[in-house]
C-alpha positions in Angstrom: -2.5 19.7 17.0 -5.9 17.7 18.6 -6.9 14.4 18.1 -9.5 15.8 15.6 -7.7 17.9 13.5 -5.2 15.5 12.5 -7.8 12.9 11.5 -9.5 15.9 9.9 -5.7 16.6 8.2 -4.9 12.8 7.2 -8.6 12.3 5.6 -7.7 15.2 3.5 -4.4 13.6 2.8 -6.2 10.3 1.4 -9.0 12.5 -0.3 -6.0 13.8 -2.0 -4.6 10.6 -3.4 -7.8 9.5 -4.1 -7.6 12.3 -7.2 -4.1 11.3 -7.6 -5.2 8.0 -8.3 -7.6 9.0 -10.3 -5.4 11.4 -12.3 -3.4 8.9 -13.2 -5.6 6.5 -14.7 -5.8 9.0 -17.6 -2.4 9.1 -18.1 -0.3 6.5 -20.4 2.6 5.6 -18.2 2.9 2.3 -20.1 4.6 0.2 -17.5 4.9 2.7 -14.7 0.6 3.0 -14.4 1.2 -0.4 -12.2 4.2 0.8 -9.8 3.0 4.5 -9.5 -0.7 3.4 -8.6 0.4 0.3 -6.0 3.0 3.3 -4.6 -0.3 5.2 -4.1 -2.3 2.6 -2.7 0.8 1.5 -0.4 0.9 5.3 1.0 -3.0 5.1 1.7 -2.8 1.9 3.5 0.5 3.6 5.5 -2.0 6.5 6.7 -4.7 4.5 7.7 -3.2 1.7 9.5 -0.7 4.3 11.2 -3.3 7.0 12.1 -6.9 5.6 12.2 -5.8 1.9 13.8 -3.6 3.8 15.8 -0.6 2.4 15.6 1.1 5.2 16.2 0.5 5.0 19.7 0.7 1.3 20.2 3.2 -0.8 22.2 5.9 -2.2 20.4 4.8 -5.7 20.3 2.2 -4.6 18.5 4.3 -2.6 16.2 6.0 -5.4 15.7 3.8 -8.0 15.4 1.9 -5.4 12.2 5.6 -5.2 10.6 5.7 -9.7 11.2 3.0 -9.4 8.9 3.7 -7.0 6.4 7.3 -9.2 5.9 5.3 -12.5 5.3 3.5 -10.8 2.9 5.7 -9.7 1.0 7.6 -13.0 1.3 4.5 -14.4 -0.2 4.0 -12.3 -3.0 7.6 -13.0 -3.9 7.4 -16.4 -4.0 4.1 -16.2 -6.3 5.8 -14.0 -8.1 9.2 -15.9 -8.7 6.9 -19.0 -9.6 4.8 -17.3 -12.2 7.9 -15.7 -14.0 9.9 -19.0 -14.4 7.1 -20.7 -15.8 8.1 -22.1 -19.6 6.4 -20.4 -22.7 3.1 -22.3 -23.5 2.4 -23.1 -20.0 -1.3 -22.6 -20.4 -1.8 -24.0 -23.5 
């Protein structure tokens, strides 16, 4: 497959969650709209950073220096996270 045609192929791909996303906003999920439509926005993200910025092909310094990144933040949205939900009732009052 060329160059082209998977770019062509993974555009597609995000058109198509693109609709998913917006499929879903019609639908009452109740607590599952938030997890299913960050899962889709995580699976974007996945494509472009994997296909477009290329790291598919790049060293592995640089592959590791991306996943460095992705682990602090996700360290902090944890912490932001844990902070908000031990917070007393009343907090903002």
């Amino acid at each position: 497959m060329s160059e082209r045609t998977l770019f062509v192929f993974v555009y597609l791909v995000l058109l198509g969650l693109l609709a998913t996303t917006i499929g879903v906003s019609y639908l009452e999920l109740g607590p599952w709209n938030p997890v299913l439509n960050l899962s889709i926005a995580a699976a974007k993200a996945f494509l472009i950073v994997w296909f477009f910025m290329h790291l598919n092909q790049s060293a592995g310094l640089v592959r590791l220096a991306a996943f460095a990144g992705l682990v602090w933040l996700a360290l902090l949205f944890t912490l932001g996270l844990a902070d908000w939900l031990t917070r007393p009732d009343g907090w903002m009052s």
